[in-house]
C-alpha positions as CSV (number, residue, x, y, z in Angstrom):
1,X,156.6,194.2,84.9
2,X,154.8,197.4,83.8
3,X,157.0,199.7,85.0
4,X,154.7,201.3,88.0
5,X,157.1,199.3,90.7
6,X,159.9,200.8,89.2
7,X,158.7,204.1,90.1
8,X,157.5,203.8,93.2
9,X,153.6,203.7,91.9
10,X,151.0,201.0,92.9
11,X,148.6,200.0,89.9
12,X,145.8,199.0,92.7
13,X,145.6,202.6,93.4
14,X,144.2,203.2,90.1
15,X,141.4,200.8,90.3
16,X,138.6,200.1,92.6
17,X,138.4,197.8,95.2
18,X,136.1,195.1,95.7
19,X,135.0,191.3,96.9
20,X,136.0,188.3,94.3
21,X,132.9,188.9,92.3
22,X,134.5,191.9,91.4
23,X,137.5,190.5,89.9
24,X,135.7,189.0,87.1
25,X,134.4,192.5,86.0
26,X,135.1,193.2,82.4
27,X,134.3,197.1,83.2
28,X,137.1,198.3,86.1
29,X,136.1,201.2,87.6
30,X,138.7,203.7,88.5
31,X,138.4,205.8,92.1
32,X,136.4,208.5,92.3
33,X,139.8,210.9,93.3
34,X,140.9,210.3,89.6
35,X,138.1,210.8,87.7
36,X,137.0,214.2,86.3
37,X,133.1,215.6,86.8
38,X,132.5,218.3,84.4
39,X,129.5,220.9,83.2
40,X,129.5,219.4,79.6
41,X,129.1,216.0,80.4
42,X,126.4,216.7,83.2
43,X,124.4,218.6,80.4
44,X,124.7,215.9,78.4
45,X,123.3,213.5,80.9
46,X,120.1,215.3,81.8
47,X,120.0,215.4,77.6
48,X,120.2,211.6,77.7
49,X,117.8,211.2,80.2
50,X,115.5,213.3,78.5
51,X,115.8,212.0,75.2
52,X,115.2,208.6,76.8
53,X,112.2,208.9,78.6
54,X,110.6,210.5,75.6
55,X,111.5,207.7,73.4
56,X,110.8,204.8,75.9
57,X,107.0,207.0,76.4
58,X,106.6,207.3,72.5
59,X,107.3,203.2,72.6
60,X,105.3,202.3,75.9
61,X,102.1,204.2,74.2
62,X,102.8,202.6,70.9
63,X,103.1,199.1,72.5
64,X,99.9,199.5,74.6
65,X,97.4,200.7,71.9
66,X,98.9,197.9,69.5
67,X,99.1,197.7,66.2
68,X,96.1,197.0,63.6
69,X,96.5,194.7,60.3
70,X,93.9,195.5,57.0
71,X,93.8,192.8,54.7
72,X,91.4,191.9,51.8
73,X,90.8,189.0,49.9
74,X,88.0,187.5,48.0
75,X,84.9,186.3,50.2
76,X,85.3,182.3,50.0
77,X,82.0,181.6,52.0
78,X,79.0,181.6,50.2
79,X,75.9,183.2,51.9
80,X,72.6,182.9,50.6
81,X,70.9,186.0,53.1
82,X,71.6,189.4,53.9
83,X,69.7,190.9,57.0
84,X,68.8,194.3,57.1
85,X,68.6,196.8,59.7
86,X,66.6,200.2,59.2
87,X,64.9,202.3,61.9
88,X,63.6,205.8,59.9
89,X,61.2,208.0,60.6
90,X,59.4,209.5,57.6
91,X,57.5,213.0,58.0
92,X,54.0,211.1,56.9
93,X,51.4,209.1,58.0
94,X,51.9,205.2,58.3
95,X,49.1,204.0,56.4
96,X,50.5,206.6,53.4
97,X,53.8,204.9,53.3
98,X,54.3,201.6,50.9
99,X,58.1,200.0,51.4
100,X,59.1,197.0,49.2
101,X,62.4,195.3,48.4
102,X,63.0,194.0,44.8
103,X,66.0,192.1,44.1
104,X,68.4,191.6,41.2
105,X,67.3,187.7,41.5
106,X,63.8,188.8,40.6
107,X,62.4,188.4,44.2
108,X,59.7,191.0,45.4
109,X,59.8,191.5,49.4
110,X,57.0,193.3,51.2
111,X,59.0,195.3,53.4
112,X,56.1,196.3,55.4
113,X,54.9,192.8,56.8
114,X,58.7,192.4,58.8
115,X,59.1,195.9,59.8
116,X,57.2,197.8,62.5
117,X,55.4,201.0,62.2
118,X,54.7,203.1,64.8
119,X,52.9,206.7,64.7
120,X,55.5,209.6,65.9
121,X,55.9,213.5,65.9
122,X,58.6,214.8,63.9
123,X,59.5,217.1,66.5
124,X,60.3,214.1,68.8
125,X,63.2,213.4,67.0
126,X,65.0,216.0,64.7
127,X,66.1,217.7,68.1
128,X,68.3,214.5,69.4
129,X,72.1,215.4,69.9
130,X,74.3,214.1,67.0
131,X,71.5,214.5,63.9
132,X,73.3,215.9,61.3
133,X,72.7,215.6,57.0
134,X,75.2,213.5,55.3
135,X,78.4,215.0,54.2
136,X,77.9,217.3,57.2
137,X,78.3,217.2,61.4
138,X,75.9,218.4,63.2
139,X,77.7,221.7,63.6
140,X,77.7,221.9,59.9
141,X,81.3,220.9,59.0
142,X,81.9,219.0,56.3
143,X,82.6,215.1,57.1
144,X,85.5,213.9,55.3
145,X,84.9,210.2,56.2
146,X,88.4,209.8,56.9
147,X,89.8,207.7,59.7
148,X,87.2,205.6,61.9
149,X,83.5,207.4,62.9
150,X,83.5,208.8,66.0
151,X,80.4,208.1,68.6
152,X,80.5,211.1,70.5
153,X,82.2,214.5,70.6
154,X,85.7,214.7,72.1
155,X,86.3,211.1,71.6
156,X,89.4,210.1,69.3
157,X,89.6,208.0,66.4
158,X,88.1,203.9,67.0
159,X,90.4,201.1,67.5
160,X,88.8,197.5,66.7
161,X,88.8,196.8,70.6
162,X,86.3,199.9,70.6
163,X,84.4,198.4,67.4
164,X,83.6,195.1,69.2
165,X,83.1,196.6,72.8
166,X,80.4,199.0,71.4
167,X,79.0,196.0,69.5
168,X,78.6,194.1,72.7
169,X,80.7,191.7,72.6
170,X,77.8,189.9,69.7
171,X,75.0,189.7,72.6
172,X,71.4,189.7,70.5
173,X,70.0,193.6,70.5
174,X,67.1,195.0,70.4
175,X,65.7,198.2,68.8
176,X,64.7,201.2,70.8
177,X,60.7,201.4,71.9
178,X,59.5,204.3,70.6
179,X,58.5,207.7,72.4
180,X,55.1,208.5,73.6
181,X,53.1,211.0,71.7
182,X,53.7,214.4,72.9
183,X,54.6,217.7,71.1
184,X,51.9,217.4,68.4
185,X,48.6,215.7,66.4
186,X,47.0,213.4,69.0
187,X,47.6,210.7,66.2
188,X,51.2,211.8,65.6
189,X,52.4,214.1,62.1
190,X,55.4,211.4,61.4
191,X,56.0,207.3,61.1
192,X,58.9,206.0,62.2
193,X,59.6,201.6,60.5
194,X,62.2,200.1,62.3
195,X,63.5,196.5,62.6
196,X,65.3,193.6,60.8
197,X,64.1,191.8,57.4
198,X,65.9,189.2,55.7
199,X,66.9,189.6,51.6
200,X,68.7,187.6,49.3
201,X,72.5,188.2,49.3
202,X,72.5,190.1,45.6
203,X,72.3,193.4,44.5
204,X,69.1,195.2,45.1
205,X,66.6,198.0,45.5
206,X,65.0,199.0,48.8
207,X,62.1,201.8,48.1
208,X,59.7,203.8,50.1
209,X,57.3,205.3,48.1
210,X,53.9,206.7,48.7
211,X,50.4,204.6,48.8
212,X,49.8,203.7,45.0
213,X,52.4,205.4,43.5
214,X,55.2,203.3,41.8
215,X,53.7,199.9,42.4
216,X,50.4,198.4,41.3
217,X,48.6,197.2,44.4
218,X,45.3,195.7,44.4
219,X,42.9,198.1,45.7
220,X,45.2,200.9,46.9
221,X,44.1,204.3,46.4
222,X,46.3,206.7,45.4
223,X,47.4,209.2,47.7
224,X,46.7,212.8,47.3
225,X,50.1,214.9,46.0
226,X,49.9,217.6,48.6
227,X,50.2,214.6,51.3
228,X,53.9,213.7,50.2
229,X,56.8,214.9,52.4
230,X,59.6,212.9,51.7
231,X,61.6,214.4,54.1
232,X,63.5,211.4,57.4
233,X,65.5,211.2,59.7
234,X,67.8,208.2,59.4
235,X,68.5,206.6,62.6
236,X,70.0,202.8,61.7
237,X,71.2,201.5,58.6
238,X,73.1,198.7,58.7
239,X,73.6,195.2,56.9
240,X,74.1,192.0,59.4
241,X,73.9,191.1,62.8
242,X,72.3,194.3,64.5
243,X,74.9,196.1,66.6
244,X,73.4,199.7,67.6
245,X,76.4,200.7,69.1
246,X,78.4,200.9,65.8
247,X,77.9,204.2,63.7
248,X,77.1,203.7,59.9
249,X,78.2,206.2,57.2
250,X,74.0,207.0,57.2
251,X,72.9,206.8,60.9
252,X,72.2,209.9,62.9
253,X,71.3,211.4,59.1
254,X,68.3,214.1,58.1
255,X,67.6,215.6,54.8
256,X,64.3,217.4,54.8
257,X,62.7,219.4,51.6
258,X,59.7,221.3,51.1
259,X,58.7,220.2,48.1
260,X,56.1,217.2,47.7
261,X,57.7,215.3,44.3
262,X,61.5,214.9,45.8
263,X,63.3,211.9,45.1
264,X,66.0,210.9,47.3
265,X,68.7,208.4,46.0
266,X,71.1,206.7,48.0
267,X,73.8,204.3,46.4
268,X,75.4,202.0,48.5
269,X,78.8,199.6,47.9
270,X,78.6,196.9,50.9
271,X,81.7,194.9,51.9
272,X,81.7,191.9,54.4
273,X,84.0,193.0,57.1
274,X,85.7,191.0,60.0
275,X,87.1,192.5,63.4
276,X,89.3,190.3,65.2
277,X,91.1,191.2,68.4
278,X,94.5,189.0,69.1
279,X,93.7,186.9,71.9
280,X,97.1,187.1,73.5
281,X,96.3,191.0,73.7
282,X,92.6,191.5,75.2
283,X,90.7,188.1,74.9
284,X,90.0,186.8,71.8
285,X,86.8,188.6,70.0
286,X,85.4,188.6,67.0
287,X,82.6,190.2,64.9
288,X,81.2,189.2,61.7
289,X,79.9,192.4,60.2
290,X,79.4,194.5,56.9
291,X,80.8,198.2,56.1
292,X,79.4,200.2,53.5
293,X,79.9,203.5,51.3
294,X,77.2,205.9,50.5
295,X,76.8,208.7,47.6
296,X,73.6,210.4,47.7
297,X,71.5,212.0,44.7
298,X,68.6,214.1,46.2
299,X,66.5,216.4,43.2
300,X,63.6,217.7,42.9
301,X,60.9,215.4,40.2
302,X,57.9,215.8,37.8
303,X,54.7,215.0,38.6
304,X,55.0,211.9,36.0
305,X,57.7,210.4,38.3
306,X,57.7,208.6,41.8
307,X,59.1,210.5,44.6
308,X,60.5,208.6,47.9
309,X,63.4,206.8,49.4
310,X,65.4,204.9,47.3
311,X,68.3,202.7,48.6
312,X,70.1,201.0,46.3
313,X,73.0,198.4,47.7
314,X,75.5,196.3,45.7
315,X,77.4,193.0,47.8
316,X,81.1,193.4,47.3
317,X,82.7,190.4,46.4
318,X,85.3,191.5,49.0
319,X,86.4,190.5,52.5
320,X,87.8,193.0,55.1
321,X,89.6,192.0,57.9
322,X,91.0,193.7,60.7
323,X,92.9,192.5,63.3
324,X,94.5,194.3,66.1
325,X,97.2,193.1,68.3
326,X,99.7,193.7,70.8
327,X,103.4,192.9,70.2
328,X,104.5,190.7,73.5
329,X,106.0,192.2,77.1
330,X,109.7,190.5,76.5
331,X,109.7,192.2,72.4
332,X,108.7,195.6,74.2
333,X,111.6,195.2,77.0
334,X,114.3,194.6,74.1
335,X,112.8,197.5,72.3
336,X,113.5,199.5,75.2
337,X,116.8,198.4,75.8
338,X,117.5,199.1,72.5
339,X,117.0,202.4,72.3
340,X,118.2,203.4,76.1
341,X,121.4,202.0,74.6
342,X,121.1,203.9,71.1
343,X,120.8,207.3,73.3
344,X,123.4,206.2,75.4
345,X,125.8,205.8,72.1
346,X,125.1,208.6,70.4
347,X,125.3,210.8,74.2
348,X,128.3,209.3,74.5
349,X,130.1,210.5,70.9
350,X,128.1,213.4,71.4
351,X,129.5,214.3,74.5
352,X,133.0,213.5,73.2
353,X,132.6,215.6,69.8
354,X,132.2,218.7,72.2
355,X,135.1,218.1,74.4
356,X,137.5,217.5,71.5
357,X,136.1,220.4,69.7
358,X,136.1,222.8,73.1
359,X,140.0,221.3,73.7
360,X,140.6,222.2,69.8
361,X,139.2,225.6,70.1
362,X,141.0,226.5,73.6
363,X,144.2,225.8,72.3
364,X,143.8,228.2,69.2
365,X,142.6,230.7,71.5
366,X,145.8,230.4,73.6
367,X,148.3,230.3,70.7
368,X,146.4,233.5,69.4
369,X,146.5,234.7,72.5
370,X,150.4,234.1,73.4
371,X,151.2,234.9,69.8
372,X,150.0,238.5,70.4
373,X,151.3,238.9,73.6
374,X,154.7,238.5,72.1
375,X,154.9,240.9,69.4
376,X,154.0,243.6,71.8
377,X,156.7,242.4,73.9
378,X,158.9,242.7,70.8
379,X,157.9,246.1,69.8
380,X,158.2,247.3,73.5
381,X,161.7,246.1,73.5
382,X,162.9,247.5,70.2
């Protein structure tokens, strides 16, 4: 009927053989005698295979660190407390130190009676790895703040799976004890106030001035001038649930100055913040935390002013959430099939772009060729 009879041809030769299950393939094969291997088309395949394993790594690493989602929106919850968490060591004695919080709402919070003071020596702590002034590492460099804070050197950028494992997974912590005297005065040169006070949720003013200087206190004397040194070391600050295992814009911070009437000004913009983890991804988890950002203005004072410590934080009316998740295993398969067959499309018109264009270009090289083969023939004959 198509002629190959006729001439004495068999159309099975040209195809392969197989069981029944074969004969329902929509892709014959043809023998292996009639088809044609060539260099171009092996280049191309170790191109295709190369292109696809690079792609299909670029998607598995993508797929397995996931994907994170920032969204804000106005804080519907109403809360009524903020808690505070502070752990500084001041470069004076404790019973020179006065620390008060005053709220826009009016209220007046003595500091002192929910936080601990215990004597210290400077020297104990200004030599602890990863101190560093803010706006500066603690090789000097300046901190851009972009991206997510890094713990410790050599580590890339957070992920929120790294937020909530380094805040414990919400487990109640505890501060630090503090170091035995050793390295200086018997009675310690330093303070260090650490632990957790309660405030109202509102703006306000957190302030650690000198004994009788900025507030009237009944039967405080004032403190001799030459006995101020303003200068700390910042080893906690943080608003909510204590995690000490999350890095603040302010922890790991020292600024020290020589003079005695130094005021030291930090302004800070708190904003509720929520990490969630998708639980189809890595169990569900979430925090309930608070971010902040800090500008500092350190200067040096009259005598007519107070010196100190002066943090000043306003609540954003804000809500930051961040969820991280992980597309599932059958999305990631089609992915990949995807683009194994993309590569294997454009190998395929790649590869026959170059034979058409090698055919094209042979064949002008042989009519060139031939062409001036002949008009020597010509002139050798005339």
């Amino acid at each position: 009927m198509n002629g190959f009879a006729g001439h004495g041809l068999d159309e099975d030769a040209f195809g392969e053989k197989g069981n029944i299950v074969s004969a329902f393939d929509a892709f014959p094969k043809s023998k292996p005698q009639y088809v044609t291997r060539t260099s171009g088309g092996g280049k191309w395949t170790v191109a295709m295979l190369i292109a696809s394993f690079l792609l299909i790594s670029s998607e598995f690493l993508r797929w397995w660190r996931g994907h994170e989602n920032h969204t804000f929106a106005v804080e519907k919850g109403v809360g009524h407390n903020l808690q505070i968490n502070l752990d500084i060591v001041l470069a004076m004695h404790c019973n020179e130190i006065h620390i008060n919080v005053q709220d826009a709402a009016g209220d007046r919070i003595l500091a002192a009676d929910m936080l601990k003071e215990d004597p210290t020596n400077w020297s104990q702590w200004v030599d602890k790895r990863g101190m560093h002034g803010l706006g500066k590492d603690s090789q000097g460099r300046i901190v851009t703040g972009e991206g997510y804070h890094e713990h410790e050197e050599g580590f890339g950028e957070e992920h929120v799976h790294d937020i909530i494992a380094a805040a414990g997974g919400g487990r109640k912590a505890k501060f630090s004890k503090t170091p035995r005297l050793r390295g200086g005065p018997a009675g310690g040169d330093s303070c260090r106030i650490y632990g957790s006070l309660e405030v109202n949720k509102v703006q306000g003013d957190f302030h650690i001035t000198a004994r009788g200087h900025g507030y009237q206190e009944w039967g405080a004397q004032h403190l001799d001038h030459n006995a101020f040194n303003f200068s700390h070391i910042i080893s906690e600050l943080s608003f909510g649930t204590f995690y000490p295992g999350l890095l603040n814009p302010l922890d790991r911070t020292v600024s020290t100055t020589p003079n005695h009437f130094h005021k030291f000004q930090y302004f800070l913009s708190v904003v509720p913040t929520v990490y969630t983890v998708d639980s189809s991804t890595y169990g569900s988890s979430t925090i309930f935390t608070n971010q902040y950002a800090v500008t500092e203005q350190s200067h040096i004072i009259g005598e007519r002013a107070v010196p100190g410590i002066f943090f000043k934080y306003d609540i954003e009316p804000l809500l930051l959430s961040v969820e991280e998740s992980r597309d599932g295993f059958l999305r990631f398969v089609v992915k990949v099939v995807n683009v194994f067959s993309g590569v294997l499309v454009a190998g395929h018109w790649g590869f026959t772009f170059t034979e058409w264009a090698i055919t094209v270009l042979g064949k002008r090289r042989r009519q060139m060729s031939e062409g001036v083969l002949n008009g020597r023939a010509h002139e050798s004959y005339d």
